[in-house]
C-alpha positions in Angstrom: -31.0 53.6 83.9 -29.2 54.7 81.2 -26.6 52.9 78.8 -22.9 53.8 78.8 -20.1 52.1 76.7 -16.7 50.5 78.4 -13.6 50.7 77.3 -14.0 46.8 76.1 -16.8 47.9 74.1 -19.7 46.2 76.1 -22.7 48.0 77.5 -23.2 48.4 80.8 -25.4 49.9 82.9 -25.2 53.7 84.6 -27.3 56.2 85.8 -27.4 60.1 85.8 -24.5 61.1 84.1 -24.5 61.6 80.3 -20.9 63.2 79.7 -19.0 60.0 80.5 -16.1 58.2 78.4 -17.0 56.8 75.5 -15.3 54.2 73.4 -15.4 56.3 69.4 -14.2 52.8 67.6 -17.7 51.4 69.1 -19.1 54.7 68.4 -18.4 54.3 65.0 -19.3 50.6 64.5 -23.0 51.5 66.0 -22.9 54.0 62.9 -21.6 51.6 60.5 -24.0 48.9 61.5 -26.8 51.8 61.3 -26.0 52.3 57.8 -25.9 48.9 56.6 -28.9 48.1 58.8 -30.6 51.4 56.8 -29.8 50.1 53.2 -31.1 46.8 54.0 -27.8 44.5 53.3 -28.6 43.2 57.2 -31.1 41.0 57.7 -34.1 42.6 59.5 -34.1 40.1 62.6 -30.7 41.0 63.5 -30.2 42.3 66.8 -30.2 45.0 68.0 -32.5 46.9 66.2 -32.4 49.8 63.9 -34.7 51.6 66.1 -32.2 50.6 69.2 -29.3 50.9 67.4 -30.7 55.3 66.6 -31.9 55.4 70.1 -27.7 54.5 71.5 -26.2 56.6 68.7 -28.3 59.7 69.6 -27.8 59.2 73.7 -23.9 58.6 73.0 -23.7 62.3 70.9 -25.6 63.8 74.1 -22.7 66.2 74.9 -22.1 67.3 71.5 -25.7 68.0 70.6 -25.3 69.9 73.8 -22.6 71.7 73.4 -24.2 73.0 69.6 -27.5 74.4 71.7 -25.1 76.1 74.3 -24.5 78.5 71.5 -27.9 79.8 70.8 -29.2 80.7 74.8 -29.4 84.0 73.4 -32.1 83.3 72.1 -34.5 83.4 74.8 -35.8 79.9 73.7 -36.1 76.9 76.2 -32.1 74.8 76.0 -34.5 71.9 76.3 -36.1 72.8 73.4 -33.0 73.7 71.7 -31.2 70.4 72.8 -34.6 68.7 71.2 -34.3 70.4 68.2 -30.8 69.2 67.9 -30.8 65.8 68.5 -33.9 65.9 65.2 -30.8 67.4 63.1 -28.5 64.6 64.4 -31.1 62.1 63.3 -31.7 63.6 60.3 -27.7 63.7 59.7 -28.1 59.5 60.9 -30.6 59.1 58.2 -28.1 60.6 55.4 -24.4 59.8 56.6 -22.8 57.3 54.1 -19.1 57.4 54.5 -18.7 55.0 51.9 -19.8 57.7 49.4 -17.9 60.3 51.1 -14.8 58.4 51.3 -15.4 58.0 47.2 -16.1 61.3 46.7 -13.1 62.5 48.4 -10.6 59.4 48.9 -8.2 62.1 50.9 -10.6 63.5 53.6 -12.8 61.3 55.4 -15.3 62.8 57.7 -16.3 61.9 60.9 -20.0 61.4 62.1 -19.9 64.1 64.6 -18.4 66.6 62.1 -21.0 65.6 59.8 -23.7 65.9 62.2 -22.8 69.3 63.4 -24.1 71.2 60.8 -26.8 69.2 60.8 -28.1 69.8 64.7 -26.8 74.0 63.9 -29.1 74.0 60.9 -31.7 72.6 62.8 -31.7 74.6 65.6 -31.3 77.6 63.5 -34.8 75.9 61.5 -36.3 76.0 64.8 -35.6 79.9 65.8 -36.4 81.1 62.7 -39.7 79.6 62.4 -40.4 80.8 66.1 -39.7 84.3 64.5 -36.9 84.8 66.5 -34.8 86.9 64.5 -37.2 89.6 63.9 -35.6 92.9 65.5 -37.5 95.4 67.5 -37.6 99.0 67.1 -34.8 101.5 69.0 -37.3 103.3 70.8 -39.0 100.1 71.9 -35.9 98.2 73.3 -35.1 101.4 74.9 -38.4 101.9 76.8 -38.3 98.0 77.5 -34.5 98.8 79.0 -36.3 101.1 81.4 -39.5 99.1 82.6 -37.1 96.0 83.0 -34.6 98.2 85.1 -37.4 99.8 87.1 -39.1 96.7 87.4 -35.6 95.1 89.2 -35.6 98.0 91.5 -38.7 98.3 92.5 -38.1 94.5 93.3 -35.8 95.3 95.6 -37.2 98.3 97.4 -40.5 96.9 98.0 -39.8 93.4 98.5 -41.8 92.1 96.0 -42.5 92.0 92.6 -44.3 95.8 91.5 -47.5 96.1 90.0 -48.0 98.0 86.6 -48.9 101.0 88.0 -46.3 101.6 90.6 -44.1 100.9 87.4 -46.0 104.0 85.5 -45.2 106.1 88.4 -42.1 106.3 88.1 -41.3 106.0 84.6 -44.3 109.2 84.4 -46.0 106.5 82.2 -49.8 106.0 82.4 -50.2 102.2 83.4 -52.3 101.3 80.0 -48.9 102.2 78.3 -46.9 99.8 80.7 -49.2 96.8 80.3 -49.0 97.8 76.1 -44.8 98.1 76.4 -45.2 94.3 78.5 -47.3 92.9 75.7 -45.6 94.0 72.4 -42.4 93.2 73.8 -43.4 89.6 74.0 -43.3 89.6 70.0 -39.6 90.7 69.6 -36.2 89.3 70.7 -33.7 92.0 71.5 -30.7 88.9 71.2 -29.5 87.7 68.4 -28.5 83.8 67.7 -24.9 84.8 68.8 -25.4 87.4 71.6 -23.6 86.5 74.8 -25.8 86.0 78.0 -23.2 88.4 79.6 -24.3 91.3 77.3 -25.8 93.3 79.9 -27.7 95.1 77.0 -28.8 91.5 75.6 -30.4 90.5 78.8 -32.0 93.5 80.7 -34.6 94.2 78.5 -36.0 90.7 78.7 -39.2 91.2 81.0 -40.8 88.4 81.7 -44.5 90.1 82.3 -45.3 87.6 85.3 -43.5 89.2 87.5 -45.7 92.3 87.4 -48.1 91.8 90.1 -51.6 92.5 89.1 -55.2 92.1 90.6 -56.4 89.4 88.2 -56.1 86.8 91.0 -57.0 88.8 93.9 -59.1 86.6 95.9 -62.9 87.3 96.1 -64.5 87.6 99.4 -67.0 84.2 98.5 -69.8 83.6 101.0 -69.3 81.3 103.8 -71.3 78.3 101.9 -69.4 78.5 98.6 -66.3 78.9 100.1 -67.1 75.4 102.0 -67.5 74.1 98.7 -64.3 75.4 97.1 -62.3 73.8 100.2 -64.0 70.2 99.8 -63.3 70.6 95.8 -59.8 71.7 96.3 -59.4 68.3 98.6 -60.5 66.2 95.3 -57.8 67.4 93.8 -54.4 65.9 93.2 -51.8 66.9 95.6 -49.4 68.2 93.2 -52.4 70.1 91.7 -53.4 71.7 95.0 -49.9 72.6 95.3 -49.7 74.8 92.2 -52.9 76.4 92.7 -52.2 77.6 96.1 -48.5 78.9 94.7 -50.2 80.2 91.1 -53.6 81.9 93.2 -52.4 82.9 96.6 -48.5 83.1 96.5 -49.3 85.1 93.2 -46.2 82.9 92.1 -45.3 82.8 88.0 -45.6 79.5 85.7 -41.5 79.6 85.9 -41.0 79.8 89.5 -43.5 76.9 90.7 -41.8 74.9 87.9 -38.3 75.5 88.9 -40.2 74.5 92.7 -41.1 71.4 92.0 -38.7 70.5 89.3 -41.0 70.5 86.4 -41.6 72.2 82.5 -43.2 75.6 82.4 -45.9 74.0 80.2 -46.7 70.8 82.3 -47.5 74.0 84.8 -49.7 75.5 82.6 -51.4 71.9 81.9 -51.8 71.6 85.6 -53.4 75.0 86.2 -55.8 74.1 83.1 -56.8 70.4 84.2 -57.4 71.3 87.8 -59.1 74.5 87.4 -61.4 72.4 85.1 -61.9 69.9 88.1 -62.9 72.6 90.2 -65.7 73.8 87.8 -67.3 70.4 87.5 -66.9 69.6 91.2 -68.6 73.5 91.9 -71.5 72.7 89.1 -69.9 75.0 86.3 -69.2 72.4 84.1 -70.5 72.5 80.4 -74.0 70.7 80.6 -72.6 67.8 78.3 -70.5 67.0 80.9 -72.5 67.4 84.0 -75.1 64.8 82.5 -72.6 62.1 80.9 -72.9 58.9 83.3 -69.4 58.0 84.5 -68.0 62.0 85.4 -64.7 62.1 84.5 -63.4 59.0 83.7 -66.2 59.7 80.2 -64.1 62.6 79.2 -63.2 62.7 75.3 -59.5 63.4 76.3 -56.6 62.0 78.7 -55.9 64.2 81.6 -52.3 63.2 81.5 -51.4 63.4 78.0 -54.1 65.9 76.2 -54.8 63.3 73.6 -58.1 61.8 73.0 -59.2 59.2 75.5 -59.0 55.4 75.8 -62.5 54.7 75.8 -63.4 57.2 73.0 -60.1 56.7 70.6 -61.7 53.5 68.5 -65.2 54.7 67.6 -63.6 57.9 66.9 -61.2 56.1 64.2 -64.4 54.0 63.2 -65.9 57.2 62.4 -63.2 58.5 60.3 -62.5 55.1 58.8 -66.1 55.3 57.5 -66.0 58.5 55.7 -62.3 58.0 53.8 -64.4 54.4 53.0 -67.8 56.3 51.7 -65.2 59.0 49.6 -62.8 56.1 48.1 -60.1 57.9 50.2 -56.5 56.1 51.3 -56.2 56.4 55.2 -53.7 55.2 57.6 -53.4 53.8 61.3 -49.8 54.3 63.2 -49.8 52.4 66.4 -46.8 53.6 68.6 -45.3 52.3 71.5 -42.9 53.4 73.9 -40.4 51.6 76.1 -39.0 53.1 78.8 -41.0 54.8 80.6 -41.0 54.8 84.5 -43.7 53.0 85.6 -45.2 55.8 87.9 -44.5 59.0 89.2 -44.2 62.8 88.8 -41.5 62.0 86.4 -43.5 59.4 84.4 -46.7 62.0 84.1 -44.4 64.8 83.3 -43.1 62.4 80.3 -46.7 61.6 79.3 -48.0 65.2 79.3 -44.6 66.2 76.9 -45.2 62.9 74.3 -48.5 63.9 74.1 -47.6 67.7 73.3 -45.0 65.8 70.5 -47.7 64.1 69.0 -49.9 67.1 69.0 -47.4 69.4 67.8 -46.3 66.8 64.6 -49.8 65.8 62.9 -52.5 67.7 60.8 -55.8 69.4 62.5 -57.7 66.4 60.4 -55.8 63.3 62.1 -56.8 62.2 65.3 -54.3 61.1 68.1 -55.6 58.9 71.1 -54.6 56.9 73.5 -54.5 53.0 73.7 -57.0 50.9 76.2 -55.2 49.0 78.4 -51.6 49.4 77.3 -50.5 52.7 79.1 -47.3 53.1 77.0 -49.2 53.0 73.5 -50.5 55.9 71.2 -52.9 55.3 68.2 -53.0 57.8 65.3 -55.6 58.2 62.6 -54.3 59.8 59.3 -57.2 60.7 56.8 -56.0 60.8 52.8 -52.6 59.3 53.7 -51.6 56.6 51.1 -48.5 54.0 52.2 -45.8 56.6 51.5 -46.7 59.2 53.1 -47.6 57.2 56.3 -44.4 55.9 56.7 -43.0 59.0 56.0 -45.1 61.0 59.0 -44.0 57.1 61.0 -40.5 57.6 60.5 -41.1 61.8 61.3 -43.2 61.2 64.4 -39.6 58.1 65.5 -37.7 60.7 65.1 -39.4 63.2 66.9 -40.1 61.1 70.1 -36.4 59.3 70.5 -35.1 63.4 70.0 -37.5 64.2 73.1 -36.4 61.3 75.1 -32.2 62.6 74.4 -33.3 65.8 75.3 -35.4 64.8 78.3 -32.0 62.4 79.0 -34.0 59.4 78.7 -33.1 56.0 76.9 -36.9 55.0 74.9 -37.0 52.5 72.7 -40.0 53.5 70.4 -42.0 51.1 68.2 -43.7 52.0 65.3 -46.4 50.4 62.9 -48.3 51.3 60.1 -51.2 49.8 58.6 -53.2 51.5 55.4 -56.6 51.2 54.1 -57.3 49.6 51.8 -54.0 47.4 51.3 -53.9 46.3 54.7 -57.3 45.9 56.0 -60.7 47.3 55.6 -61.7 47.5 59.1 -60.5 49.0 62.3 -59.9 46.0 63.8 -57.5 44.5 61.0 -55.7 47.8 59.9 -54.9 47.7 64.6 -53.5 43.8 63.8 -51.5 45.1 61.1 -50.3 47.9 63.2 -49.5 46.2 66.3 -47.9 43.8 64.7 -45.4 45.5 62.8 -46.0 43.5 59.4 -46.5 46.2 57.2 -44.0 48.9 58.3 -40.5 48.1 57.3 -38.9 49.7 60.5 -37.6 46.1 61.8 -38.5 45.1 65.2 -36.7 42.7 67.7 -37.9 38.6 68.0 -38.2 39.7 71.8 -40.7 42.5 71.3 -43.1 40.5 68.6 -44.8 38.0 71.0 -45.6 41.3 73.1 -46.6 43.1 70.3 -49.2 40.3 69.0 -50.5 40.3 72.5 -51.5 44.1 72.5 -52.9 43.7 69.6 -55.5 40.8 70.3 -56.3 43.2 73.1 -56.9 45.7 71.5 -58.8 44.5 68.8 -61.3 43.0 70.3 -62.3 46.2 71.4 -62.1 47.4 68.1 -64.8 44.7 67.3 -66.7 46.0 69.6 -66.2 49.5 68.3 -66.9 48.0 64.7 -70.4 46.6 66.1 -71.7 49.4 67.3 -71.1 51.7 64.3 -73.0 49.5 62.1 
């Protein structure tokens, strides 16, 4: 369900749409309560909460953040990713609008939020594309060639019935099919469109090949014996429907990544974490599973990481921060424990694992190679991260970063989360595991207020969870 604003001004309840009416005097009284709430002249009790209050402001500038990532398609990049980046540049703007400064500044003009914002979510979508490289230009002679394979690739398409293989391509271009397969690959690096092109610039669009639609012979399949074949059919049952599903559409349709998503109404890359995870299964099931594996007790539910999310697993995630707790203790070092939890969710469901899968890649994509990210035991809505030589500051810093970066994912994904954060630090806030998770659950120490309503819950998650933390603690020593 998502939250919409009446004409009176009250929330109600609606679901699906995201362009609706919207009262702008409530609009703006969210933003001036944000801004108050942000320089701390409002108590921290006070309901709703700042994290609530950025989660509404962010949903109710859908359309405009939107509109903004509209502009760039020509990019070639995801619009969900664009419309992700955007909504981080209308947080960011959220985090620095003061109109009581601006209207000081210049008595005569007083600027809106959404004016303001703009050139935030443009400059952070513009951020985005030019750390992804996209406005590197390609040679003449390569977007020419590129021109070519893309239009014989299209007709070919249509004469055979189906999509050509590299060498039918070489054929007619009198191009050996080594030069094809090299044209396909380096034009994966450049991006013939500029930020502005128009999607109706026929010279913009035709060179785009997207190399899985060349058929090849990688995933012809083998002619197995009768007996392993047997096995391969009882494996494939283990699996997961949806993951059967995309294995006979990736293997024997010889369908691409972006066509079995757009199938079954799911991301290109919770595809490509499908393909991954079950061909995995299939190794373990067939006996070609690393030998650490094949001889842990428990199969797959011992696993360091969390099928759905990528993260590390429940039952490893606290010995794993014990561990690294340790050594920042041995070398005198600052360290830091964000507990995260988000609200929200659907409780289960394609949609709920395709939202699990996509946090997880957040997370991923937001921390250092040293800190660790797991998830929490027993509390299916929680994340635990570890942050190695990270004093106070720069823990609530990476807090407020990784906030940000989740309630941006949840606009984009047209979701309404309400995320909790906490941090806890060694040594200020605890010298254990155990203590630094109390700290964290709790809320005490990060000054990110939370509602009365969520605290109770909170101090309950964390009595569970530390007491397996004690646990964790013993067996370290």
């Amino acid at each position: 369900m998502i939250g919409t604003i009446t004409k009176q001004g009250s929330i109600v309840e609606k679901s699906g749409d995201l362009n609706v009416g919207r009262d702008d005097s409530q609009v703006a009284a969210y933003i001036r309560e944000y801004v108050l709430r942000r320089s701390g002249k409002v108590a921290p009790t006070a309901s709703p909460t700042l994290s609530e209050l950025k989660a509404k402001i962010a949903h109710l500038h859908t359309p405009l953040v939107e509109s903004v990532a509209r502009r760039f398609v020509g990019s070639g990049e995801p619009f969900e990713d664009l419309v992700q980046e955007g909504f981080l540049g209308l947080l960011s703007a959220l985090d620095n609008y003061d109109p009581e400064r601006t209207a000081q500044k210049e008595p005569a003009r007083k600027i809106k939020f959404s004016t303001y914002a703009t050139h935030f979510v443009v400059g952070a979508i513009r951020h985005f594309l030019r750390d992804r490289g996209k406005i590197i230009k390609e040679p003449a002679w390569l977007h020419e060639i590129s021109v070519k394979v893309a239009r014989t690739t299209d007709a070919l398409t249509v004469e055979l019935g189906r999509a050509p293989q590299s060498i039918e391509i070489a054929r007619v271009l009198n191009l050996t099919e080594e030069a094809v397969d090299e044209i396909l690959s380096t034009r994966q690096t450049f991006q013939v469109s500029a930020f502005g092109s128009s999607s109706e610039d026929n010279d913009s669009t035709v060179g785009l090949v997207d190399p899985e639609k060349i058929r090849s012979d990688k995933h012809v399949t083998l002619r197995l014996p009768i007996e392993d074949r047997i096995v391969l059919e009882n494996a494939v049952l283990k699996l997961k429907e949806l993951e059967q599903n995309v294995l006979f559409e990736f293997f024997y349709q010889d369908h691409s990544q972006t066509e079995i998503a757009k199938q079954f109404g799911i991301s290109c890359n919770y595809v490509s974490h499908i393909l991954k995870n079950a061909t995995g299964k299939l190794k373990r099931i067939m006996g070609e599973a690393d030998v650490r594996d094949r001889g842990r007790p428990g199969g797959a539910s011992s696993a360091l990481t969390c099928s759905s999310t990528g993260l590390l697993a429940p039952a490893h995630t606290l010995s794993r921060f014990g561990e690294a707790l340790a050594r920042s203790a041995r070398e005198n070092r600052a360290c830091a424990l964000i507990h995260i939890q988000v609200k929200g969710l659907p409780e289960r469901g394609l949609r709920r694992e395709t939202l699990l899968y996509k946090i997880g890649d957040v997370l991923r994509n937001a921390i250092r190679k040293v800190d660790i990210a797991g998830r929490a035991e027993d509390c299916p809505n929680d994340f635990l991260l570890f942050l190695p030589q990270r004093n106070e500051e720069q823990a609530q810093e990476t807090a407020v970063k990784l906030e940000n970066l989740l309630l941006a994912f949840g606009a984009a994904e047209g979701e309404t989360f309400l995320v909790q954060v906490g941090v806890a630090t060694y040594p200020v806030a605890g010298r254990s595991i155990a203590e630094l998770l109390a700290k964290a659950c709790s809320g005490e120490q990060f000054p990110i207020p939370q509602s009365k309503a969520v605290q109770p819950l909170r101090k309950n998650l964390a009595a569970s969870m530390v007491s397996g933390a004690v646990a964790a603690s013993a067996i370290l020593r």
